[in-house]
N, C-alpha and C positions, 0 to 999 in steps of 0.2 A: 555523304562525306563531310557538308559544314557541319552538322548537329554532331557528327561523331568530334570533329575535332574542336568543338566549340565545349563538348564534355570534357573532353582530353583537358584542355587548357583548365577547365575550371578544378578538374583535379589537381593540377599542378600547382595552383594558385592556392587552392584548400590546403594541401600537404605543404606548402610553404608556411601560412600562416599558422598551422599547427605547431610548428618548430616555434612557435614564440609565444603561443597560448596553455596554459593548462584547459585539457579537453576534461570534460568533467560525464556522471551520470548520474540521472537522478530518478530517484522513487517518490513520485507526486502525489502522497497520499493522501486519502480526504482525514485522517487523524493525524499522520507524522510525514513530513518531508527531509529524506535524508539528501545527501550529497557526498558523492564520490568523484576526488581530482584524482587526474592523472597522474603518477608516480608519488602519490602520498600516500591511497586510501581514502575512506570515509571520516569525510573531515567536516562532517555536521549534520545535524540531529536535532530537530525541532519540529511545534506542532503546527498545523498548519491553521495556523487563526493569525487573523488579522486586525487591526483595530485602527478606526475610520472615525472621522468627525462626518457628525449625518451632514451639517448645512453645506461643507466646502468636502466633503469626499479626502482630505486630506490624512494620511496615512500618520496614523500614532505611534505604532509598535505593530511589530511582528513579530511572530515566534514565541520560544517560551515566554518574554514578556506582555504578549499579550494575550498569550492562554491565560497569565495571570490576572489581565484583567474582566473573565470570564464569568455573568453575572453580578462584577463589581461595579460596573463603571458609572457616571451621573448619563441623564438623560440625552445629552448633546454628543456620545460617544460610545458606541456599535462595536462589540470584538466579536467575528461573524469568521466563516469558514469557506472561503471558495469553491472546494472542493466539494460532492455531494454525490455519497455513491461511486464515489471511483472516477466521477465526471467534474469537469469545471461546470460552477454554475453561477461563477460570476467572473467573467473574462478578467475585466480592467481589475480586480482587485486579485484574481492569482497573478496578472502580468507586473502588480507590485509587489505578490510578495515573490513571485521569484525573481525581480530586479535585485529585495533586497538579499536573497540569499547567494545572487550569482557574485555581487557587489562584495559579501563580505566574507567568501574565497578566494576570491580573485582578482587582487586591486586592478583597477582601468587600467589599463593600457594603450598607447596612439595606433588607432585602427586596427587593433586585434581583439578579438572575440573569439572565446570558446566555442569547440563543436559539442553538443549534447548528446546524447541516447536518451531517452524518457521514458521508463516502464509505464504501457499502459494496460488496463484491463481488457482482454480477450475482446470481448461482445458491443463495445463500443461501437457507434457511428462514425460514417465517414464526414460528417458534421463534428462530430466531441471530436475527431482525429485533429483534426484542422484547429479547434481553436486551441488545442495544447500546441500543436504546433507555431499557432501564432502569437500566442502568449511567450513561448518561449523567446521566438525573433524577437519580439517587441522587445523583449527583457535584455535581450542585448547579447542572442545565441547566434555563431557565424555559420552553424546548418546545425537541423536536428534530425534524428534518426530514432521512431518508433520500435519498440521494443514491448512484446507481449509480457506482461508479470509473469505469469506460472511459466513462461520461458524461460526469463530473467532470470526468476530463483529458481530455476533447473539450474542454471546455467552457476548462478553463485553458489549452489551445493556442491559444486563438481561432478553431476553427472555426465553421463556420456550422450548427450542431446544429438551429436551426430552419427552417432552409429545408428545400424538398421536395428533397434529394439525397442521397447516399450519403456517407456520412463512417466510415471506419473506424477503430478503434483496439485498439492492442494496451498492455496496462497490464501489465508487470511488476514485481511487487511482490520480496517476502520471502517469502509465503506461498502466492500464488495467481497468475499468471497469467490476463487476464481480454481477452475478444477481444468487441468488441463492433459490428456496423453500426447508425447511428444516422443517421435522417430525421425531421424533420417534430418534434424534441423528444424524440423517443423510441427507444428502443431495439427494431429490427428484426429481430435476431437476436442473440443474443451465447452465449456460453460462455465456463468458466471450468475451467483444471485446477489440480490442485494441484503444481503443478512452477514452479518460480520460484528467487530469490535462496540460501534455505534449502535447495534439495534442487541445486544449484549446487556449494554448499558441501561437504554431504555425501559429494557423489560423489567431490568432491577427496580429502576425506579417506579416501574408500574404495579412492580408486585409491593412496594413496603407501602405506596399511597395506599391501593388497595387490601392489603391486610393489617397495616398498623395506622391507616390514616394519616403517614406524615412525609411530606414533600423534602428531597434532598434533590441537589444539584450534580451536571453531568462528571464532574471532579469527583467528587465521594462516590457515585456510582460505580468509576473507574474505578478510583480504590478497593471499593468490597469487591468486585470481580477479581481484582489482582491477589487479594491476600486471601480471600475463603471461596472463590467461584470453584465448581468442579463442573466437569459432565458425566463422572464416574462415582460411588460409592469409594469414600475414603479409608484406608485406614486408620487412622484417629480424624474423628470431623474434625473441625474449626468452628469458632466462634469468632466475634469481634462486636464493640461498641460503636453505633452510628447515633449521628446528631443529625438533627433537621429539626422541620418545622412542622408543629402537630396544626394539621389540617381544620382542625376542630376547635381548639384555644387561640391556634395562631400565635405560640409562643414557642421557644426555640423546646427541643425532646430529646430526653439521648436513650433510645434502645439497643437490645440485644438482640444478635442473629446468629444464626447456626451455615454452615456452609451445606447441610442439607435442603434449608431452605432456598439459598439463591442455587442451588441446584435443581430446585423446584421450580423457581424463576425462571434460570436458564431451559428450564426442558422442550420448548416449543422451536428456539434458536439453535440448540444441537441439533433437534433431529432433523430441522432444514436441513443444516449440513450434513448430516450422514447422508439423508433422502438425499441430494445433489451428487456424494461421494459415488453413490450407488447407481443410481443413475448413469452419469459416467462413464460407470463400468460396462454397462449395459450396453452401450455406444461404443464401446474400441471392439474394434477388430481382434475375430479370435486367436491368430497368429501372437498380436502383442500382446492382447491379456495372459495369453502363455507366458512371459516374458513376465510380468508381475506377480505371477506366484512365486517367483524367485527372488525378485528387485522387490517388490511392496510397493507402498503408497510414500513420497516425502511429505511434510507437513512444514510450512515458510510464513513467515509474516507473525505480528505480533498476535493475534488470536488462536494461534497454535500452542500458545503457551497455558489455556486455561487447563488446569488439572486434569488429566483422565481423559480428555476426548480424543489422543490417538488411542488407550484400549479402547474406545468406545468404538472407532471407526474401523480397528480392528475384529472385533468381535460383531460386526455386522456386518463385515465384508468379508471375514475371513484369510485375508493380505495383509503379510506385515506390514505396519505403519514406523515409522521414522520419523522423528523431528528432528530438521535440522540445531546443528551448534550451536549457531546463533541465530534464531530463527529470525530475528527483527530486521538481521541486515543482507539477509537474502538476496534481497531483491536487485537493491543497488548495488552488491557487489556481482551482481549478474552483467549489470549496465556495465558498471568497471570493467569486468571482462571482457566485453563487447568491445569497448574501443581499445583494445589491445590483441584483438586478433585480427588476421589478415584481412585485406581488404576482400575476397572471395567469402572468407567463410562467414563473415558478419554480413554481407548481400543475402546470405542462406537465410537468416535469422531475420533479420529486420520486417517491421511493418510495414514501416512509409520513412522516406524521407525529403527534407525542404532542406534547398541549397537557398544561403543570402548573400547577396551580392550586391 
């Protein structure tokens, strides 16, 4: 009877200082950290880097400014990424940058503190559970509530996550890759690789060292994937001019590429992802895979957008594929939704939650 009414009261207490907080959700990604208040929307969008003096640990810049200073900086200052794979992998430095992101939503206020939702990836530990949880408290969250991503961006597509049917989603991040069947609230099957936006990048860069011998940085990477990557054969290729640095002079080089070639690049990175798609498949229950011959596959998160790899995922599963609208903010408008529906039907949903008091 105390612990029921000792909960009672702290709901009470919670629901109060709600009335005075913007409750916010966010998408913690190891590329981008968005941010979603309560009755505004997605009201920030930034990468997730941060930049540190080595001797005193002291925070220089976060966010776009400090993506900018990626590769630039003198030797006494570190612009480094907390995030890795979908996971914190360095506590105290995401617990500053998400002080500074919660800070510059939501001016301070005398003892109130937002409540959070945090999209996280499926397959995590109940270790990484806990330090995004306590990263968030530290930062100054008045309780957090775990939220599965390929949930989340069910849930920010507007699927029908709670009816008894099969809804799939595939969530392409920066860090993780996250495949998830979801009925009835819940997740019925899902997995998660580490192959996404980030090892996208990498490969680029590992195909131009090794076929033209010249070294480029993870910025131009991202570029050539955004304006000429495919997974499919194009209707008219693409080209584009790259600079870097020839491996062999060691003097700056400006080459040409065809978007056949980083299709070339990419080819190892797609077919993880189909191989995971399918896979999947192979895992849900034959009731709900009934259900997706009808519904298809959704596609969420920024690496959804490379050219061609919904036919591609299509034409090897055979299921129609979908990208969502806006595939980038999936995620976090999933978390938004989350804290606006009732208090029953978001206990359906949720992973974990920490009450602070």
């Amino acid at each position: 009877m105390i612990p029921q009414l000792i909960r009672f009261i702290k709901t009470l207490f919670d629901n109060f200082l709600g009335m005075f907080s913007n409750d916010m959700g966010i998408d913690l990604g190891t590329a981008t950290t968005l941010v979603f208040v309560k009755g505004e929307g997605v009201v920030l969008c930034e990468p997730s880097v941060v930049a540190i003096e080595k001797d005193t640990n002291r925070v220089v810049a976060v966010g776009d400014e400090a993506k900018r200073m990626l590769g630039r900086t003198p030797d006494n200052i570190i612009a480094i990424r907390p995030m890795r794979d979908g996971v914190i992998s360095d506590p105290e430095v995401t617990e500053a940058m998400l002080k500074y992101f919660i800070k510059k939503v939501q001016p301070r206020r005398f003892l109130v503190r937002p409540s959070i939702v945090i999209a996280i990836p499926p397959e995590i530990s109940e270790v990484e559970k806990r330090a995004v949880i306590d990263s968030a408290i530290h930062a100054g969250a008045r309780n957090v509530i775990l939220i599965e991503q390929p949930k989340a961006a069910a849930i920010g597509v507007g699927l029908p996550v709670q009816e008894p049917g099969g809804n799939m989603v595939i969530d392409i991040g920066g860090g993780t890759t996250d495949f998830a069947v979801i009925s009835l609230g819940g997740i019925v099957y899902a997995k998660s690789i580490k192959v996404a936006g980030d090892e996208m990048d990498m490969a680029i860069m590992e195909y131009l060292r090794r076929t033209y011998n010249i070294m480029i940085g993870e910025r131009t990477s991202e570029e050539i994937k955004i304006r000429i990557g495919s997974a499919y054969p194009l209707e008219e290729e693409l080209n584009m001019d790259v600079r870097g640095r020839d491996l062999i002079a060691g003097l700056p080089k400006t080459i040409s590429i065809t978007s056949v070639e980083i299709r070339e690049a990419l080819a190892d990175t797609v077919q993880a992802i189909v191989d995971a798609s399918k896979s999947t498949l192979e895992h849900t229950p034959p009731e709900l895979s009934a259900d997706l011959i009808d519904r298809g596959i959704v596609m969420a998160g920024g690496g959804s957008l490379l050219r061609g790899l919904d036919k591609r995922i299509a034409d090897e599963t055979g299921l129609p594929v979908h990208v969502a609208d806006d595939p980038t903010i999936a995620v976090v408008m999933g978390t938004g939704d989350t804290l606006n529906m009732p208090a029953h039907m978001r206990k359906r949903l949720m992973a974990q939650t920490k009450l602070a008091f």
